[in-house]
C-alpha positions as CSV (number, residue, x, y, z in Angstrom):
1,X,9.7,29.2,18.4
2,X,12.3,26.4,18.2
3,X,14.3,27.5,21.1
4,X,11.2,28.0,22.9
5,X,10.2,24.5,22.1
6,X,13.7,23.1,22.0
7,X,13.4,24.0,26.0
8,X,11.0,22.3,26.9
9,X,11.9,19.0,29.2
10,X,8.4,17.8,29.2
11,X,8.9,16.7,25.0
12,X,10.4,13.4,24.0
13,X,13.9,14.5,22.9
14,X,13.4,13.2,19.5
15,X,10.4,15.6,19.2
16,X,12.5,18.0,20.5
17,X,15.7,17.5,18.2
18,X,13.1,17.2,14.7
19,X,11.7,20.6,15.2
20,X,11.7,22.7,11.9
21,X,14.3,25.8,11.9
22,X,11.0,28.1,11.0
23,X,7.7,28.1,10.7
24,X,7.7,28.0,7.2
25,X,10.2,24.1,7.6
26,X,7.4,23.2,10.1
27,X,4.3,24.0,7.3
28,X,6.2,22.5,4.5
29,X,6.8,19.8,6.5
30,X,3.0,19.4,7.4
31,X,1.8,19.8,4.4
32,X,3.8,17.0,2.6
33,X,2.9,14.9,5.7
34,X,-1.0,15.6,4.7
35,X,-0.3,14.9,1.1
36,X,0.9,11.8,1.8
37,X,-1.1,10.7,3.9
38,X,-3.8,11.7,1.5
39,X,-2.0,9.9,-1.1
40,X,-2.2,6.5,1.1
41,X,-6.2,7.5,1.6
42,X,-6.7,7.7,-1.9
43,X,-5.7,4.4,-2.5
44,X,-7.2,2.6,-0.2
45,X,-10.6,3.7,-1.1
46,X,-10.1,3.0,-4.8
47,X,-9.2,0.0,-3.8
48,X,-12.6,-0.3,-2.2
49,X,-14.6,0.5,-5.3
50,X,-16.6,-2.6,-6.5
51,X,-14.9,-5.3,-8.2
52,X,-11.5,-4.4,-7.0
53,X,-9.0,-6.5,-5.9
54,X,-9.1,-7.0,-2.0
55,X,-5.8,-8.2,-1.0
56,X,-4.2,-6.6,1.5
57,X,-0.3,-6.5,0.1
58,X,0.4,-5.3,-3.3
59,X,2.1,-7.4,-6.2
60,X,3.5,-6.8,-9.5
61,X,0.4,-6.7,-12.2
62,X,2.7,-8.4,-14.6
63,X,5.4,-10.7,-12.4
64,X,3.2,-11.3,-9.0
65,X,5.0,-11.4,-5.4
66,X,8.1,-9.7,-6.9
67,X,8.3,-6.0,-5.1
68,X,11.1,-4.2,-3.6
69,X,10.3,-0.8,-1.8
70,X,12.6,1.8,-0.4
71,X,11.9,5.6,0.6
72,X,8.3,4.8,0.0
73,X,8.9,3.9,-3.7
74,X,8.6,0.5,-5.0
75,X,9.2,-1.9,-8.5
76,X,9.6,-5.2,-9.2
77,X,12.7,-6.9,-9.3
78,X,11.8,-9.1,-12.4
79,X,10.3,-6.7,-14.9
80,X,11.5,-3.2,-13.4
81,X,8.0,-1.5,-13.3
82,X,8.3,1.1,-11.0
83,X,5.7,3.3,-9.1
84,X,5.9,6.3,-6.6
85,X,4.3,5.0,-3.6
86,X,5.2,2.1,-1.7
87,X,2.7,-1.0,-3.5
88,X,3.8,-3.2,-1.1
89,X,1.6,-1.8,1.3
90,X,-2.0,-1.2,1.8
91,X,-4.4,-2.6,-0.4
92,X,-3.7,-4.0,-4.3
93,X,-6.9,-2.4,-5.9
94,X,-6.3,-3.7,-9.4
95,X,-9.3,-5.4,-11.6
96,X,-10.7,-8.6,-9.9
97,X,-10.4,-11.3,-12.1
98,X,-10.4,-14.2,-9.7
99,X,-13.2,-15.8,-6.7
100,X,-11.0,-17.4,-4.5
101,X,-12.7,-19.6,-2.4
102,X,-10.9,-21.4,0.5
103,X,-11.8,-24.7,1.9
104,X,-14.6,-23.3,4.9
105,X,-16.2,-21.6,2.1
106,X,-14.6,-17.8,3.1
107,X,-14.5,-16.4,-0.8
108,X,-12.5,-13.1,-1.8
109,X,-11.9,-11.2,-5.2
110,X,-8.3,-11.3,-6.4
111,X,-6.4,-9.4,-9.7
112,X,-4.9,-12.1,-11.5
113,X,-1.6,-11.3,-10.2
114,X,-2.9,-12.7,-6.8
115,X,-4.5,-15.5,-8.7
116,X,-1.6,-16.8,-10.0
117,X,0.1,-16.3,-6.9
118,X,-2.6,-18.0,-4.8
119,X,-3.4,-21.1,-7.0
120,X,-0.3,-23.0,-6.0
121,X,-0.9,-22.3,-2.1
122,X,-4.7,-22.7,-1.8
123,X,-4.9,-25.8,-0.5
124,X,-8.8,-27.0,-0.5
125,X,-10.1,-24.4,-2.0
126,X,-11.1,-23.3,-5.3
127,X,-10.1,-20.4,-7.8
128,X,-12.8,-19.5,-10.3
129,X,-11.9,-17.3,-13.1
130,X,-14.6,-14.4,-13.4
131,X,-15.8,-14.3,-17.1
132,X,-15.7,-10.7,-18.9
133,X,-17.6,-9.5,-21.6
């Protein structure tokens, strides 16, 4: 199959120069691809789920803005907290505990990661701590 493909002039030549040896290189291959991408999925709609941070980049619970991510791993550089997917990415999905409301009236739910982050730079706005019971 790969010299078959390999052959072909119409492909990009970095399609064909990352063909799998075998069939079975090529299904592996997909298959980790569909994991991860259901991985990425999974996150996103958790991060959906009411009351739920809605920032679109990921922070450190614990230290805020402080991530690093390589190879689709990531930590933070203050506390070394590590996870196995890149948290830099996507959406944060951690417990709202914020309203952050900025000064046209546009509000959105933060973690308090983002909080903290966000109350030095939100210039005519407000940040109302959510009570919890």
């Amino acid at each position: 199959m790969r010299a078959r493909l390999t052959g072909q002039s119409e492909l990009p030549r970095g399609v064909r120069n990352a063909l799998a040896a075998s069939v079975e290189d090529a299904l592996a291959l997909a298959a980790q691809r569909i994991g991860t991408a259901a991985e990425k999925l999974a996150r996103v709609r958790a991060a959906q789920w009411s009351g739920a941070c809605t920032a679109w980049w990921g922070v450190c619970p614990h230290c805020g803005p402080t991530l690093m991510a390589e190879d689709g791993r990531s930590w933070c550089r203050q506390c070394g907290t590590a996870w196995n997917y890149d948290r830099s990415q996507g959406p944060c999905g951690e417990p709202g505990a914020y309203l952050a409301m900025d000064a046209l009236g546009g509000t959105v739910l933060v973690c308090a990661a983002h909080g903290r982050y966000m109350q030095e730079r939100l210039e005519g706005g407000l940040l109302l701590a959510i009570p919890t019971s």
